[in-house]
N, C-alpha and C positions, 0 to 999 in steps of 0.2 A: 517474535515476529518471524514467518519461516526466510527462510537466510535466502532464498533466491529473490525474495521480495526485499529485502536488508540489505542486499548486495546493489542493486537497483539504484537505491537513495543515499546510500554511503555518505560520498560525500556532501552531497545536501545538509542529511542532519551533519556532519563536520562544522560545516559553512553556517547554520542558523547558530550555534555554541558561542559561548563568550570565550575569549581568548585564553585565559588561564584554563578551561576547559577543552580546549582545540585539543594540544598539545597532549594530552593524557589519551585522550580518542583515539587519537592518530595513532600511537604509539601502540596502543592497546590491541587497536583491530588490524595494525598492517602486517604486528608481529602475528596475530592470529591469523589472516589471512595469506600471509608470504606474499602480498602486495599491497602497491601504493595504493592510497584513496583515487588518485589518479588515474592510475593505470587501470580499475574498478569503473571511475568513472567514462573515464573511455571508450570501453566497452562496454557498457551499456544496453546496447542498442540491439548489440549483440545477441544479448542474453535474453531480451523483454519477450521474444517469442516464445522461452519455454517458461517463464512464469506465468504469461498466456494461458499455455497450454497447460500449464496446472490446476487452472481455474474449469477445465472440461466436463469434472462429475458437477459442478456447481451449474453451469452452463445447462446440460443435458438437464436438469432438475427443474430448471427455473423456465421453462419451454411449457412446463405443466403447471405450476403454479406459483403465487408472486415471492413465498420468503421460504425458507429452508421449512417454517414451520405450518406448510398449505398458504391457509387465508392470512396468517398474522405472523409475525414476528416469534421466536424463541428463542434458547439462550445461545443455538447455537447461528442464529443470524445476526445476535451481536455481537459474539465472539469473531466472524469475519468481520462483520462492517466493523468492529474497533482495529482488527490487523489492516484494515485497508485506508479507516478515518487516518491514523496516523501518520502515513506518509504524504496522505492529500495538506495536510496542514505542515507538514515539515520541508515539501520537495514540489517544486512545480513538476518534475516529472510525469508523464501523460502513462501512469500504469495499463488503465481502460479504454479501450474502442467505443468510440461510439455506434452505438446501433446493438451491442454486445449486450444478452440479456444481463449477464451480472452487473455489466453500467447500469443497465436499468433497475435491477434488486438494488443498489449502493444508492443509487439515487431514492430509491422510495423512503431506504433507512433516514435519510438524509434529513426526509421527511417527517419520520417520525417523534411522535413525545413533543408538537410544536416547536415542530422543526430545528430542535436542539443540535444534530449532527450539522447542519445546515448555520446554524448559530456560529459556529469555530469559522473562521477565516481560513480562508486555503491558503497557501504559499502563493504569493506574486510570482 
């Protein structure tokens, strides 16, 4: 998952974990990160406009046409829509803008394969 987008939901996936799993998480990624799941989660908000702004060569692409791959899907419109499925189902966090074409590419994925991305529940 690229780590600006990981960093995001942090603590989210902490908080979905069962208990004897918390604990190994936490530990794991504050010693990697030299901060709290906390102190992550707090800032937040901070940080959502340059994972945005990561999304800009995808954006400029999808202005011309609907998946990475023209008219249909390829491997690599599932390789994002699965970095992006994941934290829709792990994190209520609002990653995308509405009106943003890549909302709208994630939503077609969503779509696709009778509506299987669409199947998975989102995080309440």
């Amino acid at each position: 998952m690229n780590t600006k987008l990981a960093h995001l939901v942090i603590k989210d996936i902490h908080d979905i974990l069962s208990p004897v799993d918390q604990a190994y998480f936490r530990e794991t990624r504050e010693k990697r990160l030299g901060q709290t799941l906390e102190e992550l989660h707090e800032t937040r908000y901070e940080r959502l406009e340059a994972f945005r702004l990561s999304l800009q060569p995808m954006r400029q692409m999808l202005r011309f046409q609907p998946f990475i791959g023209r008219e249909g899907p390829l491997f690599a419109d599932y390789v994002l829509f699965g970095t992006l499925q994941w934290p829709r189902v792990a994190s209520d966090f609002q990653l995308l803008e509405t009106g943003d074409p890549v909302t709208d590419w994630f939503e077609r994925c969503l779509d696709l394969h009778n509506h299987l991305g669409r199947n998975q529940p989102a995080a309440a």
